[in-house]
N, C-alpha and C positions, 0 to 999 in steps of 0.2 A: 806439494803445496800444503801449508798449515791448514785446518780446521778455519783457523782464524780468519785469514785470508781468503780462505772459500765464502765462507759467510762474508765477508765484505764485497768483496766482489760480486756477490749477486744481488745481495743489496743494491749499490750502485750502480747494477743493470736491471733492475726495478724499475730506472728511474725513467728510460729510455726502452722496457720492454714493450709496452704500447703500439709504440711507434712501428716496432718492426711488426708482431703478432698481426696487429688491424691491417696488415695489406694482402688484397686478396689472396695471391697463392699461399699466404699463412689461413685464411678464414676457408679457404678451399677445404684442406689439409683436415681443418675443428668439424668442419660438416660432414668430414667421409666418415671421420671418427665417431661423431656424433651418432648418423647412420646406424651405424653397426651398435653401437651403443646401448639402444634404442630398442633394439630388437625384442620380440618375446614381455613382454612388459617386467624390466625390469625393477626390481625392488631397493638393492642396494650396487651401488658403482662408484670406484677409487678412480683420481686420477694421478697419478705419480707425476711430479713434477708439475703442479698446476699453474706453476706461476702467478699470474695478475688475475685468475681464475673465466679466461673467455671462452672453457671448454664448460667449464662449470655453468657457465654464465646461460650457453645456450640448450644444452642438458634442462637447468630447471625450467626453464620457456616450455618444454615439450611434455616433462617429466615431473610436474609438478607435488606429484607423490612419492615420488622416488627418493631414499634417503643418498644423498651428495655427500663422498670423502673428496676433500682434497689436501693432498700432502704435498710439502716444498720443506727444501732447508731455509729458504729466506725470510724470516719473519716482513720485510718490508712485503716482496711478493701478499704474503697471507692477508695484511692490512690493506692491502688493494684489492683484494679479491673480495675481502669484506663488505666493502663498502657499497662494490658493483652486486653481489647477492645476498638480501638481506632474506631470503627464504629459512625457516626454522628447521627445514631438512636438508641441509647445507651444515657439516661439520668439519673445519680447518683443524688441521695437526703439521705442526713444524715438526719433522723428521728427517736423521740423514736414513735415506732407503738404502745404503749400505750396511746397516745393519740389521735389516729384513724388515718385515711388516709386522704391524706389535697387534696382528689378528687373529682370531679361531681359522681354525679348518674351514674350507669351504665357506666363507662368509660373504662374497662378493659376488653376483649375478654377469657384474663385467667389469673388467681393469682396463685403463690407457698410460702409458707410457710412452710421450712424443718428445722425442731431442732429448731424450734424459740419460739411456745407457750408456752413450759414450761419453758421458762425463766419470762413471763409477769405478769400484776398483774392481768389482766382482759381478761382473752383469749377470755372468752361468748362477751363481745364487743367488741375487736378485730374483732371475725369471723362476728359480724353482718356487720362489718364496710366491711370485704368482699363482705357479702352477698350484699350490698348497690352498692359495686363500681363497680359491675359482670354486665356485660352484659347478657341479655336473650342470653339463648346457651353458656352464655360462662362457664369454666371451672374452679377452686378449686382444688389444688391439696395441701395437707394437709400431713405434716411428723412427726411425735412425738414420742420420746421413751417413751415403754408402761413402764421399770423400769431403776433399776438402771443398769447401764452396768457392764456386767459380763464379767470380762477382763478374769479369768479361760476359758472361751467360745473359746473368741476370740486369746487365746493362740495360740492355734492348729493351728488356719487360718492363723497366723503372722509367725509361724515357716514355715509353707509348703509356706507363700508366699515368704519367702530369701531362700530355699531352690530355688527358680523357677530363683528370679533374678541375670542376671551376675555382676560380680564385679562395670563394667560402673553403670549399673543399680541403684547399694546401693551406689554410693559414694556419691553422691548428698543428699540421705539421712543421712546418716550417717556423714554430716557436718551438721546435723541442730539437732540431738541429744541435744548436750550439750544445745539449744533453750529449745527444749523437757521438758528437765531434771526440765528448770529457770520455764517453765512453771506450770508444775505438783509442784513444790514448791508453786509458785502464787494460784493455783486452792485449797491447802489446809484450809488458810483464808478466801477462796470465798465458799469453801463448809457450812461452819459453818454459815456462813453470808446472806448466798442467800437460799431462799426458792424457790428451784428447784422442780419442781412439775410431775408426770409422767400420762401420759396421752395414755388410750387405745382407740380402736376404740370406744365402747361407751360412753365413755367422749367426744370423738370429737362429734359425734353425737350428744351430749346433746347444746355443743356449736352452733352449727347448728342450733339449733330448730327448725328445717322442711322448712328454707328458704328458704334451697338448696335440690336438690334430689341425693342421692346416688349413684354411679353408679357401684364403686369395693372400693375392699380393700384388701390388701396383708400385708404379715410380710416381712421387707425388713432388710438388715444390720445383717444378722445373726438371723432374730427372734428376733432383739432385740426393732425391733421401727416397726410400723405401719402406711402405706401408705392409706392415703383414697383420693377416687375421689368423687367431687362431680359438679353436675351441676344446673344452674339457667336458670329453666324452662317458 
């Protein structure tokens, strides 16, 4: 798939990224990360792939002196993140992270990377470029679906959770459906086109090559994706 088309395409899921991110087993997912994050009073923290910036968002809540990277290739993404954190140590960079991190050595206290490697061409130098721009002690937190998503799964949890929400609750949702719908059309040429790739814990591991040391790893999202922590010893 072109450059071109990549970029439009996440554009266009910009528009309906909201939607999915704001449902809890997504806000579960921002808080474990968050967490870990968090740790050690960090000074400086990237988030790769920040999209609509809701990792960012709850980071400067906690972390109000912390200098905030968020990088994405979608400029649309970035101008929504803007908007939601208007904090002056909060800095946006449109980047494709296939071509590494455009950082010094050891610059970052802790990095997040959630739902982002399996889109790349070169995850193994990606994570090196991690490994590179990590501070001693500092933190890796790493998010990947181990397959394909099993929307039969996530039925069950999507019914019991509009059974929970009051009507205020769904209406908001429920005007960005029809977004939804244009989206799920778009993703059908982008599935055939994009070599989407799924990644378990020892795949991430493998990308790693012993840089970094491990520290946990959990099933997050339903069992559907895999959270690993790691640190630079």
């Amino acid at each position: 798939m072109s450059n071109l088309l990549s970029n439009l395409y996440w554009d266009i899921y910009s528009l309906t990224y909201e939607l999915v991110d704001n449902l809890p087993i997504h806000r579960e997912e921002l808080i474990q990360v968050s967490n870990i994050l968090r740790e050690n009073n960090p000074e400086t923290i990237l988030d790769v792939g920040c999209g609509t910036g809701n990792l960012i968002s709850i980071l400067s809540d906690y972390l109000p002196s912390t200098h905030l990277y968020g990088m994405d290739i979608s400029q649309s993404m970035l101008k929504k993140t803007a908007k939601k954190v208007s904090s002056k140590n909060v800095k946006l960079l449109r980047w494709d992270i296939d071509c590494g991190l455009p950082f010094p050595n050891e610059f970052f206290d802790g990095i997040s990377c959630i739902h982002v490697l399996n889109y790349l061409k070169n995850p193994s130098f990606v994570c090196n470029e991690f490994a590179r721009t990590l501070k001693k002690n500092g933190n890796l937190v790493l998010v990947s679906f181990k397959d394909k998503l099993s929307f039969w799964k996530l039925k069950p949890y999507h019914s019991q959770l509009i059974k929970e929400y009051s009507t205020k609750d769904l209406r908001g949702t429920v005007k960005l459906l029809p977004l939804y719908f244009i989206l799920t059309l778009c993703n059908l040429p982008i599935r055939f086109t994009t070599n989407i790739k799924y990644y378990d814990e020892k795949a991430l591991d493998k990308f790693i090559n012993g840089n970094l040391i491990k520290i946990e790893s959990k099933e997050v999202f339903l069992n559907e994706s895999v959270l690993v922590h790691y640190k630079k010893l």
